[in-house]
C-alpha positions as a Markdown table, in Angstrom:
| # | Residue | x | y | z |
|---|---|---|---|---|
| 1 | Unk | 0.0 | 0.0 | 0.0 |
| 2 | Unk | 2.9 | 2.8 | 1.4 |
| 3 | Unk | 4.9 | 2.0 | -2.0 |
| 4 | Unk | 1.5 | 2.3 | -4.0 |
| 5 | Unk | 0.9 | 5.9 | -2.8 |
| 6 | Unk | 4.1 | 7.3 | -2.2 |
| 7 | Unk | 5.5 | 6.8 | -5.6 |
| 8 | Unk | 8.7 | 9.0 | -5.7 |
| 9 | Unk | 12.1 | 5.9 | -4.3 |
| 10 | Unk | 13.7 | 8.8 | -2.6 |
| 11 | Unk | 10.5 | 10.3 | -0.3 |
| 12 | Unk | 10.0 | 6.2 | 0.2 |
| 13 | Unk | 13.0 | 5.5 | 1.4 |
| 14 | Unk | 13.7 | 8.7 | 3.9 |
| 15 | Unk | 10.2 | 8.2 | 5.1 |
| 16 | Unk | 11.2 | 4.3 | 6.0 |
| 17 | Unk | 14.8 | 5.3 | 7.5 |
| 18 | Unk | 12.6 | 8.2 | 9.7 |
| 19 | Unk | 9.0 | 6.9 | 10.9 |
| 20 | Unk | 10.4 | 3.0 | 10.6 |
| 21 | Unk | 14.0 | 2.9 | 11.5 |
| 22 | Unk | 13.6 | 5.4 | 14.2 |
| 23 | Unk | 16.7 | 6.6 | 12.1 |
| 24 | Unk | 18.0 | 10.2 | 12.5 |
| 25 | Unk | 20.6 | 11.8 | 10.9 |
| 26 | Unk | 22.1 | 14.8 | 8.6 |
| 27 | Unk | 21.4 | 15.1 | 5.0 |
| 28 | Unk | 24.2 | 13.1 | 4.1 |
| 29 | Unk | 23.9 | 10.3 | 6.6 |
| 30 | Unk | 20.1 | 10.2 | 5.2 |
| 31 | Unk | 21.1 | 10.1 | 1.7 |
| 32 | Unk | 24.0 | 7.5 | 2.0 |
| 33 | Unk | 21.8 | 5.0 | 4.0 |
| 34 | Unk | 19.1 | 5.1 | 1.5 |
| 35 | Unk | 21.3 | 5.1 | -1.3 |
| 36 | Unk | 19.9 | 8.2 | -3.1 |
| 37 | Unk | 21.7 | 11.4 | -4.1 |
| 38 | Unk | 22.2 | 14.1 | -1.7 |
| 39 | Unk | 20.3 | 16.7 | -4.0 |
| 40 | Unk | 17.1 | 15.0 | -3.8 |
| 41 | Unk | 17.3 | 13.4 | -0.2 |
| 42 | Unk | 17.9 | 17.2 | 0.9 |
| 43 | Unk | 14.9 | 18.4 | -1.5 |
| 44 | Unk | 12.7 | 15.5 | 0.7 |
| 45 | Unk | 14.1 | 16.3 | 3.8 |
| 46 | Unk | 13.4 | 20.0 | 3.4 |
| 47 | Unk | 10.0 | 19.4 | 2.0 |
| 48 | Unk | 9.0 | 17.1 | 4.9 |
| 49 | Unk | 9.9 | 19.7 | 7.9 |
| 50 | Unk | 7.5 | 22.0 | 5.9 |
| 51 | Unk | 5.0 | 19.6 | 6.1 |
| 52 | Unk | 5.6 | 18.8 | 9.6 |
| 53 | Unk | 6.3 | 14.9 | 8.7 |
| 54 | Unk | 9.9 | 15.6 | 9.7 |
| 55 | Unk | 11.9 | 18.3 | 12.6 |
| 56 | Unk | 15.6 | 19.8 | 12.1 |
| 57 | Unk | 17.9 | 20.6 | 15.4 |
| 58 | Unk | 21.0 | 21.6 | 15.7 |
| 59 | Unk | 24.0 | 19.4 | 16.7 |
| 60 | Unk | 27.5 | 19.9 | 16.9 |
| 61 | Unk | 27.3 | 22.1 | 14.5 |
| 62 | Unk | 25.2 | 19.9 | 12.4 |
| 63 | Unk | 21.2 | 19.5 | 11.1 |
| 64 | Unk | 20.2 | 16.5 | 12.4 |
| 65 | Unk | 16.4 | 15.3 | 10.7 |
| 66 | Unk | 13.9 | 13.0 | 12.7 |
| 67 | Unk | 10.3 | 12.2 | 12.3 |
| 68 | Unk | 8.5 | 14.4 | 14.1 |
| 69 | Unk | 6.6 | 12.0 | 16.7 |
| 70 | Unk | 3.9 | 14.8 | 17.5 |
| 71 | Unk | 2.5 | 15.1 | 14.0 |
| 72 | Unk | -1.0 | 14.2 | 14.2 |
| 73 | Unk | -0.8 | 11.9 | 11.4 |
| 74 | Unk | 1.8 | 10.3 | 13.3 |
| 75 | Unk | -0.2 | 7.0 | 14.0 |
| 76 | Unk | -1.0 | 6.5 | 10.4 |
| 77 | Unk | 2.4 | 7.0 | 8.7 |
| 78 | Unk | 3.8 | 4.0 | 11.1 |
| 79 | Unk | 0.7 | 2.0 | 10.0 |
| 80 | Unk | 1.5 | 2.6 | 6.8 |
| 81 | Unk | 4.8 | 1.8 | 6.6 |
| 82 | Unk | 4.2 | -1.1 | 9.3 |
| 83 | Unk | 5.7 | -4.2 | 7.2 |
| 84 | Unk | 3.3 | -6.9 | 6.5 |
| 85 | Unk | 4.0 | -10.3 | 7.4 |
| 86 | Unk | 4.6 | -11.9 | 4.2 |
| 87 | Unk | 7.2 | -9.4 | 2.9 |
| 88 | Unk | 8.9 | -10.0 | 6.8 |
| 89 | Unk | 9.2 | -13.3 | 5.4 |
| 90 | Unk | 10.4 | -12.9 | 1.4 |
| 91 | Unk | 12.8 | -10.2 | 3.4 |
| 92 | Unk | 14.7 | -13.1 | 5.9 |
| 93 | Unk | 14.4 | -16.2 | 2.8 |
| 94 | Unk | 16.4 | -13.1 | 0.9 |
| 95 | Unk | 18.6 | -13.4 | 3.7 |
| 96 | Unk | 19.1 | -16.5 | 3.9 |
| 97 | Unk | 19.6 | -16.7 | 0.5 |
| 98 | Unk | 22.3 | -14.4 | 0.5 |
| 99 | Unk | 24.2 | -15.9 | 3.7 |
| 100 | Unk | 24.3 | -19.4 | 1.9 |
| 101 | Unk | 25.9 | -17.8 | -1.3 |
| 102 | Unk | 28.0 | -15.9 | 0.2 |
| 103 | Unk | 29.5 | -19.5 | 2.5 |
| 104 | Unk | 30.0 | -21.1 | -1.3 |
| 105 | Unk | 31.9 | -18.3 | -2.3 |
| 106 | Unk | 34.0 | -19.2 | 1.6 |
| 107 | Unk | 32.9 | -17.0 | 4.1 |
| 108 | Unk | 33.1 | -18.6 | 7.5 |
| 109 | Unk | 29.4 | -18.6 | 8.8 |
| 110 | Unk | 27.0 | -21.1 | 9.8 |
| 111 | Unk | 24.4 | -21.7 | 6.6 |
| 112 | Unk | 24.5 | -24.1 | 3.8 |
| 113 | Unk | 26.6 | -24.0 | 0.8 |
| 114 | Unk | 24.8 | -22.6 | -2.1 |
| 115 | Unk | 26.1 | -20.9 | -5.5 |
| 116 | Unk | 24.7 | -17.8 | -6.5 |
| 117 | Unk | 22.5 | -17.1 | -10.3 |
| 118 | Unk | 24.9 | -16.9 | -12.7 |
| 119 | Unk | 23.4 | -13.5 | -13.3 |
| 120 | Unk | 25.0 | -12.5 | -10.0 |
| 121 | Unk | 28.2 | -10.9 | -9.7 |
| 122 | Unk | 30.5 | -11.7 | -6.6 |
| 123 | Unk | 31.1 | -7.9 | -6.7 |
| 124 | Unk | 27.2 | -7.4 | -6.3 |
| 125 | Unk | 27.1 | -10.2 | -3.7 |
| 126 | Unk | 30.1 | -8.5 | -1.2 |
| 127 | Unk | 28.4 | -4.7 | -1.9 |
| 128 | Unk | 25.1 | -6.8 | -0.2 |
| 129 | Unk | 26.9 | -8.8 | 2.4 |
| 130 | Unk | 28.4 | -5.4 | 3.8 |
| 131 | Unk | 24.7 | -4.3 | 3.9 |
| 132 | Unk | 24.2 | -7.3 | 5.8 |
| 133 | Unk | 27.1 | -7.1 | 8.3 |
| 134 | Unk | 25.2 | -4.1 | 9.4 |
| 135 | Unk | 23.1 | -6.2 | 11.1 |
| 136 | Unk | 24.5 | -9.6 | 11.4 |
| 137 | Unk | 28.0 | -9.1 | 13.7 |
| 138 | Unk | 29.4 | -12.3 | 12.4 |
| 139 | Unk | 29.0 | -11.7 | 8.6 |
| 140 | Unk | 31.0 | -8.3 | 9.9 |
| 141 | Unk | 33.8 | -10.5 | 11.8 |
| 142 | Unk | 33.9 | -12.8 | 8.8 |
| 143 | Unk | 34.1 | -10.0 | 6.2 |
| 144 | Unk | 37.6 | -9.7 | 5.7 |
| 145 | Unk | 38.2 | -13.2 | 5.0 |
| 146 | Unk | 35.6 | -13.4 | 2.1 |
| 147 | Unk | 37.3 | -9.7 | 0.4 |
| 148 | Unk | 41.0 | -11.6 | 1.1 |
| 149 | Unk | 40.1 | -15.0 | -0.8 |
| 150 | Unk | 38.3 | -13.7 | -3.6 |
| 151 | Unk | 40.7 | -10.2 | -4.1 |
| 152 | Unk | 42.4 | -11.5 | -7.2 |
| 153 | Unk | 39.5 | -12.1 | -9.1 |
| 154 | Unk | 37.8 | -8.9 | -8.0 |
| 155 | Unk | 36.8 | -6.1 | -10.8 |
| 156 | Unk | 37.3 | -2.9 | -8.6 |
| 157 | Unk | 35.4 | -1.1 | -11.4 |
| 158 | Unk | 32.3 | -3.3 | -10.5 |
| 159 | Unk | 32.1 | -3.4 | -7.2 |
| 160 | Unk | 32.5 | 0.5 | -7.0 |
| 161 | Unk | 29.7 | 0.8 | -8.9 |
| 162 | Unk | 27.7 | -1.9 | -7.0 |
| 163 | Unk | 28.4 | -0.4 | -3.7 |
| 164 | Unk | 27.7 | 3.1 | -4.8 |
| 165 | Unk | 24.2 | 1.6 | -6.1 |
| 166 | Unk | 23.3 | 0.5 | -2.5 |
| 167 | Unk | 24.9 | 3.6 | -0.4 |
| 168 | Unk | 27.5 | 2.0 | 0.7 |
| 169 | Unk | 30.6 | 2.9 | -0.9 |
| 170 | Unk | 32.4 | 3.9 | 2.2 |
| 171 | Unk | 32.0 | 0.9 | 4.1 |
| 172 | Unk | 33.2 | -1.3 | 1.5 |
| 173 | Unk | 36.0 | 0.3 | 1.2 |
| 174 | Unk | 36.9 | 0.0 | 4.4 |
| 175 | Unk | 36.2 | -3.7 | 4.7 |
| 176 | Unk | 39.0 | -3.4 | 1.8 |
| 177 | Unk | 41.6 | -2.1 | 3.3 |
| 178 | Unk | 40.8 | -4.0 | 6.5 |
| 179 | Unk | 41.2 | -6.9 | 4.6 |
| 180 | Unk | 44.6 | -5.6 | 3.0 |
| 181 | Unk | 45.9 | -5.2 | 6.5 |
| 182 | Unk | 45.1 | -8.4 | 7.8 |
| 183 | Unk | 46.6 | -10.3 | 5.0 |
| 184 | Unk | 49.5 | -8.1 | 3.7 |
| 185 | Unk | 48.3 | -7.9 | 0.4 |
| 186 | Unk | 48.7 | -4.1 | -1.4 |
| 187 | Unk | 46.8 | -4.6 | -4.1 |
| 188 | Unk | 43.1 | -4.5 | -1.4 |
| 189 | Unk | 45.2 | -1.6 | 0.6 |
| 190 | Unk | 45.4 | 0.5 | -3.3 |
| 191 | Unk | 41.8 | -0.5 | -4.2 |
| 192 | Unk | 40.3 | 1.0 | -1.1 |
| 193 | Unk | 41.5 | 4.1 | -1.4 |
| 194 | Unk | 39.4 | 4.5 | -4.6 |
| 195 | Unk | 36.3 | 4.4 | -2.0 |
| 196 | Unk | 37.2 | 7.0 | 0.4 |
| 197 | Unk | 34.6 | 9.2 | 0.5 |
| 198 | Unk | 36.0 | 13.0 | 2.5 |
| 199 | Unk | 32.6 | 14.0 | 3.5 |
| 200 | Unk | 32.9 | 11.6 | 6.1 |
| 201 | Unk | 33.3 | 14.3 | 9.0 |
| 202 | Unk | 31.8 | 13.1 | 11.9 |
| 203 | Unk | 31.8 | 9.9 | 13.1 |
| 204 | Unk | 28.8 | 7.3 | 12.2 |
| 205 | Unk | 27.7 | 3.9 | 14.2 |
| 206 | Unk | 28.9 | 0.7 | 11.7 |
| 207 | Unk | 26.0 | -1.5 | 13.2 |
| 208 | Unk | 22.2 | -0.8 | 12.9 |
| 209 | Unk | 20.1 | -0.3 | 16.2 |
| 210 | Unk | 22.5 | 0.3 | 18.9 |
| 211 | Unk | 21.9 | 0.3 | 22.6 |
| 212 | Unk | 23.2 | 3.8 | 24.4 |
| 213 | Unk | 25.5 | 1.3 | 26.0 |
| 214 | Unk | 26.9 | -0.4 | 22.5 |
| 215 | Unk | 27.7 | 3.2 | 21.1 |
| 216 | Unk | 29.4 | 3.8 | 24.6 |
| 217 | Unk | 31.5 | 0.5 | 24.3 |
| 218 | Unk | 32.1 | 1.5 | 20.4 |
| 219 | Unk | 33.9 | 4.7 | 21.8 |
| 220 | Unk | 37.1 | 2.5 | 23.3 |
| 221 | Unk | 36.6 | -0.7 | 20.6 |
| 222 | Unk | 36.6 | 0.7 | 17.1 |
| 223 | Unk | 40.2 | 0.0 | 15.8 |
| 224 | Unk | 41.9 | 3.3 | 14.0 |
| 225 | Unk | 41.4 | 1.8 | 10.2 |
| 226 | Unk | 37.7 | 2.1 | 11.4 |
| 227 | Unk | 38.1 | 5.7 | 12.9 |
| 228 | Unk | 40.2 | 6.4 | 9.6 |
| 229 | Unk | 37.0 | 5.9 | 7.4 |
| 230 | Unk | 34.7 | 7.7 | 9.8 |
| 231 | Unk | 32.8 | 4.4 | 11.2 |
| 232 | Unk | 32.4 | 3.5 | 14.8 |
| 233 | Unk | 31.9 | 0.0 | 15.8 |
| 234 | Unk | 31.3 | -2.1 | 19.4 |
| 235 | Unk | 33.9 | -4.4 | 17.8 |
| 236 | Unk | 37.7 | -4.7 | 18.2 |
| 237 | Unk | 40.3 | -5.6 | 15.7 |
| 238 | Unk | 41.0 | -8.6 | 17.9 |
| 239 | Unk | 37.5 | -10.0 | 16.9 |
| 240 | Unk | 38.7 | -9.4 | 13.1 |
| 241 | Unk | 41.8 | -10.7 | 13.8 |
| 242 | Unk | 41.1 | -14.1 | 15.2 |
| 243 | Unk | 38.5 | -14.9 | 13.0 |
| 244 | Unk | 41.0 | -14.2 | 9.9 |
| 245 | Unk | 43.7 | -16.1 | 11.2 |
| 246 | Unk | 41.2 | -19.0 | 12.2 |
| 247 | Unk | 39.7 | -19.0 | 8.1 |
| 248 | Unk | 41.9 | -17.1 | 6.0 |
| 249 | Unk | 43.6 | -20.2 | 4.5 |
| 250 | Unk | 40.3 | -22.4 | 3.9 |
| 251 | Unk | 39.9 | -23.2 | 0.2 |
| 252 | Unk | 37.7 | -21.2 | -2.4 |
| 253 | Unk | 35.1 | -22.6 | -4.6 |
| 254 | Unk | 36.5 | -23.3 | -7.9 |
């Protein structure tokens, strides 16, 4: 229904990362998570605290945008945008889907082995599993060893351009060099500098829905290359460590 009346992808998507997510953010953080250009996020955005959908504060120098919880029509935009049941559903078989391709292609997580479409790139399939490992911490953990064991066969070109379709440039670039570090290779430390994005001022939460206390703990875990990219994260490099030492040297699929 939401998708059938709202009808412009950008207003859909802010209005999901706002009234859904409980997201709030500047301009840019809005635009990057939704994986729309920051022209026409900051056209919504503006357009919505007009209409009272959305409020603007100040913060550290910054205009943070929220839903604005005492609109009146407050009630119906989150029934609106309330996911039904069955797409809950098609959302975690995607999941799923995606977990057990990416395990064929070797990264070390519990789900069965399954190869992707051929349609599907492996550059597509790492630009979603970075999505993922927003929400799943060990797809995050396990990250590095997928990016070290398929590195040589990577098209840079490609996954640039899958990443920037999903928003998420920034974080694959870091899961790049992360994966240079750990394994000493060059070539991964050279490709990820073509994904540095220096807009990246202030420092943004890695994982999805943190606790006060996670973004707390995420102030004395995240490891510099993390802080370097602008990313903070309730997860040390020991975590990234052991599990690249423990998997690193497993075989590929052929």
């Amino acid at each position: 229904m939401f998708d059938y009346l709202v009808t412009s992808k950008t207003r859909r998507s802010l209005l999901k990362l706002l009234w859904s997510d409980g997201v709030s953010g500047t301009a840019t953080d809005l635009a990057e998570l939704s994986g729309v250009a920051f022209a026409g996020a900051y056209k919504e955005l503006k357009a919505m605290v007009d209409s009272g959908l959305a409020k603007v504060e100040w913060a550290d120098n910054r205009k943070v945008f929220s839903a604005d919880a005492t609109h009146p029509m407050a009630d119906l935009m989150r029934g609106l945008l309330k996911q039904p049941k069955d797409q809950k559903h098609s959302n975690l078989k995607q999941t799923d889907k995606l977990r057990e391709n990416l395990a064929f292609l070797g990264l070390p997580v519990n789900a069965r082995k399954t190869p992707p479409a051929s349609h599907v790139t492996i550059e597509a399939l790492l630009a979603d599993a970075v999505d993922l490992a927003q929400s799943d911490a060990s797809v995050a953990r396990s990250l590095p060893v997928l990016f070290h064991k398929l590195g040589g066969s990577l098209d840079v070109d490609k996954l640039k351009h899958e990443s920037w379709k999903r928003g998420n440039k920034h974080r694959v670039g870091f899961f790049l060099e992360l994966a240079g570090e750990l394994s000493e290779k060059t070539v991964l430390k050279e490709a990820a500098k073509r994904f540095l994005d220096r807009r990246y001022k202030v420092p943004r939460q890695f994982f999805n829905n943190q606790t006060e206390l996670s973004r707390q703990l995420a102030e004395n875990r995240t490891p510099d290359l993390a802080k370097k990219w602008g990313l903070q994260m309730n997860m040390g490099l020991d975590a990234f460590q052991s599990t690249y030492e423990k998997f690193a040297h497993g075989s590929v699929p052929g």
